[in-house]
C-alpha angles and dihedrals in degrees: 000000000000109000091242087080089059091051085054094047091055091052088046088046088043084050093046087054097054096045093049110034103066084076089073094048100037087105091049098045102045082046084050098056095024094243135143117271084248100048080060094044082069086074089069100034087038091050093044098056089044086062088052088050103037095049095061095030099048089044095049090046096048099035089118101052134089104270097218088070090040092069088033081057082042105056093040087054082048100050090046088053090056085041095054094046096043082058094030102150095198141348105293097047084051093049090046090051088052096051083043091065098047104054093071088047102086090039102048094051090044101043084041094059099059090046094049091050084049103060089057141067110275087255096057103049102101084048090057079048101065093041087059090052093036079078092055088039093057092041080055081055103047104015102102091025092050091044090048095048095044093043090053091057111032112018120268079276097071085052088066092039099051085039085051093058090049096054085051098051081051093049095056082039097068097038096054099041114032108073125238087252097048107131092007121112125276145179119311088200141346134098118290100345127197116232129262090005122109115280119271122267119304087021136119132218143249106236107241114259109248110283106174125077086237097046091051092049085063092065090062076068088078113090085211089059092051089043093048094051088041096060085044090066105040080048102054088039092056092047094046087044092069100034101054088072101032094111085058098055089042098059100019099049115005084051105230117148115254088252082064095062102075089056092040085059088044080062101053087040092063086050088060099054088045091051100047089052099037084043090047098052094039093057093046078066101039120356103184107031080046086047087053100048096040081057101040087040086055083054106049085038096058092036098057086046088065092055097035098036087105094073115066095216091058101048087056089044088044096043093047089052079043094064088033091050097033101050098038100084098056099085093051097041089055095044082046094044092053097034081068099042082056084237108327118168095196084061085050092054090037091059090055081046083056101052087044081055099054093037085070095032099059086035091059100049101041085059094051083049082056100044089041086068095247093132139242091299099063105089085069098064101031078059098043090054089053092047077059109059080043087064086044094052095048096050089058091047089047096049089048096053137121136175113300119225100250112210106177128079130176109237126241143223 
């Protein structure tokens, strides 16, 4: 794997970071600025529909420059946001950092992934992928503990400083290591081609990938593209829908002390990194029929939680197959989603929109199971059957495809 993958795993890392650690600083910073615990709460909901916006907005606004200075543009947003917020002299300009940040989040991740499957062989992209996201999976991992332990020693500020170095070592990351050509279109054949120039002699090219907002609009024509975002969004909602009230079940029904929940999460963490590289690997081999048994296997997995979420010993064995299962079908859903969209970067984006979507989605209606008096239990199943309709989803969408028009090859030497 090129090092220029490396370089896009530590800004997604840098971006996980910043997403997840304000939940260990919320107290602190809401001490900090003398606001309500819900006016704080705005740091995490206001971050999470700028990356809805932003991911749309940024791609569309960017769809005719080299991507490899769009996530150049994209990490240096990124690093003024922290920087604002690690300065931040009051609340709002807190709260503006914050939506700064975001904004480069969606499009980052979808942009990067076209330049990560780029930089490999066809038969590896899911696979580079996954590298990209292994950076998002460990911030999952580390995000809230990281942002806990730093705040206790150092202040919240020291949280956005040392997120903000980060941003800048990816930054230079990503200048020194991905090469100018990455995500732009190569040779199909020839001998030693150069990139980005027509094939040799007797070859045949690679069609360039939509660069215009118009022309990457087209590619929402296709109905695989719809189904697959569509099954983005039911899978992440399924997956969020459980794991919004975890804490809850952990402590309300499986019994575990409240000190118990951060390595309970540490646990699912680590299922998450599993799943993005097993997940990876599995759809380079076979995308669709990998895509159909992570998501059944969400669904059987939830679903026997709620049953089991009574033993201990099987709520740490279940939440662990819940990040594995729930995380392994993101590789191959970006790599499908853009398949489709014959290399648009605004699908991309809009994939990371969908997930935002069903993040919210699964996280509102687990909370009316709860209010509705089902238990603490009932986020399982109310994510399970959402799971459900994702596995759905992706069967017909399995069953209508055809052969996507690959535009990205890896180049030879």
């Amino acid at each position: 794997m090129p090092s220029g993958l490396v370089a896009l795993a530590l800004g997604g890392f840098g971006i996980g970071l910043t997403e997840f650690l304000i939940a260990g600083l919320l107290p602190q910073v809401a001490s900090g600025f003398a606001v309500s615990e819900a006016a704080a709460g705005w740091l995490i909901s206001g971050y999470a529909l700028s990356v809805a916006v932003g991911a749309i907005a940024l791609t569309a606004a960017t769809a005719r420059l080299p991507r490899k200075q769009v996530l150049l543009g994209l990490v240096a947003l990124f690093v003024v946001g922290n920087l604002l917020s690690a300065i931040a002299p009051n609340y709002p300009v807190m709260l503006l950092g914050r939506i700064v940040a975001a904004l480069c989040h969606g499009s980052f991740f979808g942009i990067g992934s076209l330049v990560a499957r780029s930089l490999v062989a066809p038969e590896k992209k899911s696979q580079a992928v996954a590298i990209m996201f292994a950076g998002l999976t460990v911030a999952n991992v580390l995000g809230v503990p990281f942002g806990a332990l730093v705040g206790e020693r150092w202040g919240w500020r020291a949280a956005f400083w040392a997120v903000t170095a980060i941003g800048v070592l990816a930054l230079a990351g990503i200048a020194a290591l991905v090469p100018a050509w990455a995500g732009r279109v190569r040779p199909a054949t020839g001998t030693d081609p150069v990139p980005g120039r027509p094939a040799a002699e007797g070859g045949e090219a690679d069609p360039a990938p939509p660069s215009g907002l118009r022309a990457q609009l087209r590619a929402f024509r296709s109905w695989q593209v719809w189904l697959t975002l569509t099954a983005t969004a039911l899978s992440y909602g399924g997956m969020f829908g459980a794991f919004s009230y975890i804490a809850y079940t952990f402590t309300e029904v499986s019994g575990f002390a409240p000190a118990d929940v951060a390595w309970l999460l540490m646990v699912y963490g680590v299922g998450l990194v599993v799943g993005n590289l097993v997940g990876g690997r599995a759809a380079d081999r076979d995308r669709d029929r990998a895509l159909v048994l992570a998501l059944s296997g969400l669904t059987l997995t939830l679903a026997l939680f709620g049953l089991l979420a009574g033993s201990a010993t099987a709520s740490v064995v279940l939440v662990f197959v819940m990040g594995v299962t729930g995380f392994a079908s993101v590789p191959g859903m970006i790599t499908r989603v853009t398949d489709y969209a014959h290399g648009a970067a605004l699908a991309a984006s809009a994939n990371v929109s969908a997930s935002n979507v069903g993040n919210a989605l699964g996280a509102w209606l687990g909370g009316l199971a709860i209010t509705a008096g089902l238990g603490y239990t009932s986020p399982l199943y109310v994510g399970a059957g959402i799971a459900l309709l994702s596995t759905v989803v992706m069967v017909i969408a399995t069953r209508r495809a055809g052969t996507p028009r690959v535009v990205d090859r890896a180049p030879t030497s």
